[in-house]
N, C-alpha and C positions, 0 to 999 in steps of 0.2 A: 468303348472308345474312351475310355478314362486311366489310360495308361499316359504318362509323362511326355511331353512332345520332346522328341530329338533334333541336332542339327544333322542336315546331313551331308555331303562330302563338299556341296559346291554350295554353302550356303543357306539351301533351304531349309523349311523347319518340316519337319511331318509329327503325326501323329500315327498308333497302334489302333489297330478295330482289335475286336474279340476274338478275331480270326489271326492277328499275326500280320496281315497285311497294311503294309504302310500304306499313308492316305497323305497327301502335301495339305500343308496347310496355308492357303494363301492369305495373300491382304482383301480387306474388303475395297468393291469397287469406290472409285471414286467419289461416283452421284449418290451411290448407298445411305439411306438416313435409316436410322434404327426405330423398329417402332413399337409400341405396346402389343405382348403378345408373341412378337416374332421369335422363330430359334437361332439362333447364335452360337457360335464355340468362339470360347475364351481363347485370346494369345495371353498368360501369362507366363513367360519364360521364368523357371526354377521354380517353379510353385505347382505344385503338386496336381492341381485344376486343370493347368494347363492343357489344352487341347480341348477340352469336357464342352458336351452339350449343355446349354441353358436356356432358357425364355424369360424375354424382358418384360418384368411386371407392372414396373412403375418408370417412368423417363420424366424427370425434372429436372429446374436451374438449380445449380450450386449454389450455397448459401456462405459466409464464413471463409475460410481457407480454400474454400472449392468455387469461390464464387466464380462467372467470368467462363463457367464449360458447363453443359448439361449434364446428365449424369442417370445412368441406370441400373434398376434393382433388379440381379438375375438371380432368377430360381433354378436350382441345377434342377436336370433332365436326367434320371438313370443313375442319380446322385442324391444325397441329401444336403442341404446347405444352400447358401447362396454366397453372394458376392457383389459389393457395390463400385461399380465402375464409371470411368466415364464416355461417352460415346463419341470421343473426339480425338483421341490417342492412341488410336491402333488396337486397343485392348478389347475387340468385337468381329466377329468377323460373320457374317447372315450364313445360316446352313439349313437352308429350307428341305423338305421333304424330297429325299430323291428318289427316282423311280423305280428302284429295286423297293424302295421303301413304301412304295403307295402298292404296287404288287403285292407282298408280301406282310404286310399289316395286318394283323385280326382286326375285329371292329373292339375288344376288348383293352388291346395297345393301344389305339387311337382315342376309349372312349378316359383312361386313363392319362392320356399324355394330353389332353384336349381340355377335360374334366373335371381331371382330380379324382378323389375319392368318392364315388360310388355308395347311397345307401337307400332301402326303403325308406319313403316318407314317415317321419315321424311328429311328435304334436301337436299343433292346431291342424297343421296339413292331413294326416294320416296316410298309412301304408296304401290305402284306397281311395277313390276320388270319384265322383259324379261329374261328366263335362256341363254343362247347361248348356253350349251348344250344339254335342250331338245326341245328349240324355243319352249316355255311357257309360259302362264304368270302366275305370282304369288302374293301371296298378302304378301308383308314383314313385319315381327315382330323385332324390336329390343329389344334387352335385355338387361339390367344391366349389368349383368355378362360378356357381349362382342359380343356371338356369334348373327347373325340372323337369325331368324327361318322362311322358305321359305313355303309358301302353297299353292297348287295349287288353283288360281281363280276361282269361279263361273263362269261360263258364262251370258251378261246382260241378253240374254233374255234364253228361255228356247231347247235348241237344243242338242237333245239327242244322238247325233253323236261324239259331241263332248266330251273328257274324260275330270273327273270330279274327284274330291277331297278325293272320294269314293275307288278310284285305290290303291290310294297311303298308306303307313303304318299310322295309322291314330296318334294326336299327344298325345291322350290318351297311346294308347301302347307304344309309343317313349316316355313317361314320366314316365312308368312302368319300363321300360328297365334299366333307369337312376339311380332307388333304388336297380338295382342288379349288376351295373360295380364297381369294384375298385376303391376305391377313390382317389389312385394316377392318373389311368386312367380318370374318370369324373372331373379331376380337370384339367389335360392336353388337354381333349375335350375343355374346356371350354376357356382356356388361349389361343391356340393354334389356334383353330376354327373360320372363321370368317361367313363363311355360312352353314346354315344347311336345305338343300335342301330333299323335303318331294315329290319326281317323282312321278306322276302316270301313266309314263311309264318306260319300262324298258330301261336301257342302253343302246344308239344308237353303242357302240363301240364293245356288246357281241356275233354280229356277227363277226365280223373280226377277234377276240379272239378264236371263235369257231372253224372258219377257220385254223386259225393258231395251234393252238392245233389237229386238227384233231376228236374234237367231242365237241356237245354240251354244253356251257358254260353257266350260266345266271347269273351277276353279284346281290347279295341282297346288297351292299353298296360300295362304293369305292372312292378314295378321290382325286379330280382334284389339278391340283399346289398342294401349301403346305397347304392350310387353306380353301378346299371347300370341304364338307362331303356330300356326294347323300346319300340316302336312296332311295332305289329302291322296284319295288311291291311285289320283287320276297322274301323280310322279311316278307309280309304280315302274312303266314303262320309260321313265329318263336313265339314262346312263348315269356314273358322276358328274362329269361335267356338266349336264344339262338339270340336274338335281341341284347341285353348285351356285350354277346361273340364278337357278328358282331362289333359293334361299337369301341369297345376295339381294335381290330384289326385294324380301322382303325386309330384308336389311333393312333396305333404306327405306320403309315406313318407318322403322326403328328412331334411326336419324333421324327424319323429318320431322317425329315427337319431341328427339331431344331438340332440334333447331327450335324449333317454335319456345321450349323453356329458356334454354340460352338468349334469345330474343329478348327476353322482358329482364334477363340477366344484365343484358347488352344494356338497354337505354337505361337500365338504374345504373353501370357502372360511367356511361357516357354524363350522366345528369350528376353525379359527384365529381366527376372531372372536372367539370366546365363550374361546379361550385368551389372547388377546391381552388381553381387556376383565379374565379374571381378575387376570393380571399386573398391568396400568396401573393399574388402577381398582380393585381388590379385589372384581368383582362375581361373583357367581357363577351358573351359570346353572340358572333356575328349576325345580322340575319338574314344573309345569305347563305342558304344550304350549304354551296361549291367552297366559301371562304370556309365556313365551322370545318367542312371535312379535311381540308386541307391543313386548318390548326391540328386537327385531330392525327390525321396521315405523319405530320412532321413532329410530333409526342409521340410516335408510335403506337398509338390505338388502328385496329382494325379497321375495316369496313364493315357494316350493319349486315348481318348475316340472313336479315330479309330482303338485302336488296335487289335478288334475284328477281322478285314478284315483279317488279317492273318491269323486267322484260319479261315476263309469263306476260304480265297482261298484256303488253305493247302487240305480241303473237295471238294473243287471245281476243282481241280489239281489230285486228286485221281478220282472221278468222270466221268473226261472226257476219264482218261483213264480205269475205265471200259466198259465204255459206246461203245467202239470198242477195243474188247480184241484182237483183230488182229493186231494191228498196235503199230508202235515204241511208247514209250514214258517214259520221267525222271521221275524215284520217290524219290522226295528228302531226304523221309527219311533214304532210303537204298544206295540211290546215284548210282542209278543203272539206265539204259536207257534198256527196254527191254516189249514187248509186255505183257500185262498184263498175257495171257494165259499158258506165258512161263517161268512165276514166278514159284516158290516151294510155298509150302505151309506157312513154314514159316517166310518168305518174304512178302507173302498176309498177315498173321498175324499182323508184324511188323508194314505195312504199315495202316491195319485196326487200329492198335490198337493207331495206332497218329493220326488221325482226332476222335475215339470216343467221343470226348468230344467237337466238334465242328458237329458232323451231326445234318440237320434239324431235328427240332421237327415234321414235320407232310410233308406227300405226296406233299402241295399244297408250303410248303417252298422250297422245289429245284426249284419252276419256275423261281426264279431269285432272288437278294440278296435283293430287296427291301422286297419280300414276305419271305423271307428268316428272316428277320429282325422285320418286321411286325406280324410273328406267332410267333417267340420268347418272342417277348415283350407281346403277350398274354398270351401267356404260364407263365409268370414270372409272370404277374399282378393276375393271376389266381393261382398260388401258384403251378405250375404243373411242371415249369419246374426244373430239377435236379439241385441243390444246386454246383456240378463238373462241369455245360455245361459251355463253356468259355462267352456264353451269359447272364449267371446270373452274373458274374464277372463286365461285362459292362454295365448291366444296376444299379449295386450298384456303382458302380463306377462313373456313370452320376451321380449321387445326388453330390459327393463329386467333382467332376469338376463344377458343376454348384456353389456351396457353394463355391468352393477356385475364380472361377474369381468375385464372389460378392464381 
């Protein structure tokens, strides 16, 4: 698809595939915002590009002569080269994966188009690797794109006791997977990620879990520190989609790491503001929370990108005292201290109806705030969660804390 795009007889523009067959090329939707990572095909009329696949690497503010538009760095796809554009002038158009294309994809195209360049581990790392979580050995892939892609070793000689490569979710289907996550999510995999461990066995820690729970637990992926992703056997049996799902979610422990850095990012850039605005301006800052933030809102500084906890806890403070309706406890929104059981009705109401928009998304997000955090942000990348949860509010709001400390 890197033939010249034509006009054709009533206007429109197309573009050629490999095959000869014309393909329209339209405008991008309206609401469409371009994001790091995504595929795109270029409108540039008389320029040789024109129609070509690309992926946005880098999206910033104009500086100079370009100031006043954002602007993105595309890496051709199926091309060499790239091209700096801007994302506000038609010259972009989103050309996500289509389904002839998710069919028909080896895992070799996609680990390439996803990737980059492909090589054994080499230097400190080496071609070989010991997990310390599942005392393994593996054979290491480094990738372009950052992350290393971990797989379990053959054995030299032939000993069939030993597990083998077969266990594990194989990287054919983990390259399936990757054509159906979110491309906010597979671009945060990718940034974030520094190992991508491919087990073929299960998680040595889903006893203890099991124990502790009270029943049967078996982890299908979950993420060591901040930058280690298992893939465990127990995906074996997900489809893409449901592999997708898995990965997404770990995602956002991914996120949740970098939130908590950007955090302490946050209150040093807020604490130079408010030094700076003294200096310049003689202003000082208020001390009223509602007033500072609202100085801050009308400067255009974000919102505190931990301010979600508050309503975690607000749900988590309601929570605990249902969970023994017997016994004393304060409900802040009625300001009342008194055993859940011996509330009225409309009191339970009141108090339900001020965490509504902070309860988990799903059964497994009450286990604790990380999971709590981590199913949200699937729910949001999946487009499922409610538009009101105070967790769609933070994670739009992370775009724009991230953009303001750039």
């Amino acid at each position: 698809a890197g033939m010249p795009v034509v006009e054709g007889p009533r206007g429109g523009r197309y573009y050629y595939t490999a095959a000869g067959r014309g393909r329209p090329l339209g405008d991008a939707p309206s609401d469409w915002t371009p994001r790091e990572g995504e595929r795109v095909r270029l409108r540039m009329p008389g320029d040789e590009r024109n129609g070509r696949l690309g992926r946005i690497q880098t999206i910033e503010e104009g500086t100079g002569f370009r100031k006043g538009k954002r602007w993105a760095m595309i890496e051709g796809v199926g091309w060499k080269g790239g091209v700096y554009l801007s994302t506000s002038d038609g010259q972009l158009v989103p050309a996500p994966y289509t389904a002839k294309e998710k069919r028909t994809m080896r895992a070799r195209d996609i680990l390439i188009a996803e990737f980059g360049e492909t090589s054994r581990g080499r230097g400190a790392t080496g071609a070989t690797q010991v997990d310390i979580e599942t005392n393994l050995e593996y054979d290491v892939y480094d990738t372009e794109a950052g992350p290393q892609l971990w797989v379990k070793r053959e054995p030299s000689k032939d000993k069939p006791w030993l597990v083998t490569k077969e266990s594990a979710v194989s990287l054919g289907a983990f390259m399936k997977a990757l054509l159906e996550m979110p491309t906010d999510a597979l671009q945060s995999m990718k940034a974030g990620a520094r190992r991508i461990v491919f087990s073929p066995v299960g998680n040595p820690h889903d006893r203890k879990t099991s124990q502790m729970i009270g029943r049967k637990f078996t982890s299908a992926a979950s993420l060591k520190g901040s930058n280690r992703i298992y893939v465990w056997p127990a995906s074996k049996k997900f489809d893409a989609d449901r592999l997708a799902q898995t990965l997404t979610h770990e995602v956002g422990h991914i996120v949740d790491h970098m939130r908590r850095n950007l955090g302490s990012q946050y209150l040093d850039g807020v604490r130079k503001f408010w030094g700076d605005l003294q200096e310049n301006e003689g202003i000082q800052m208020p001390a009223s929370i509602h007033e500072q933030e609202a100085v801050e809102a009308e400067r255009g500084i974000p919102s505190d990108p931990n301010k979600w906890q508050d309503g975690w806890g607000r749900w988590k403070n309601v929570a605990l005292g249902q969970s023994d309706p017997d016994a004393m406890h304060y409900w802040p929104s009625i300001m009342v201290e008194k055993p859940w059981r011996k509330l009225s009705s409309q009191a339970k109401h009141i108090i339900e109806e001020s965490i509504k928009y902070a309860a988990p998304v799903s059964r497994y997000a009450t286990t604790n705030k990380m999971e709590y955090y981590a199913e949200a942000y699937t729910w949001y990348q999946l487009g499922a969660l409610p538009g009101d949860h105070i967790m769609h509010d933070h994670f739009d709001n992370l775009k724009r804390v991230k953009q303001w400390l750039q």
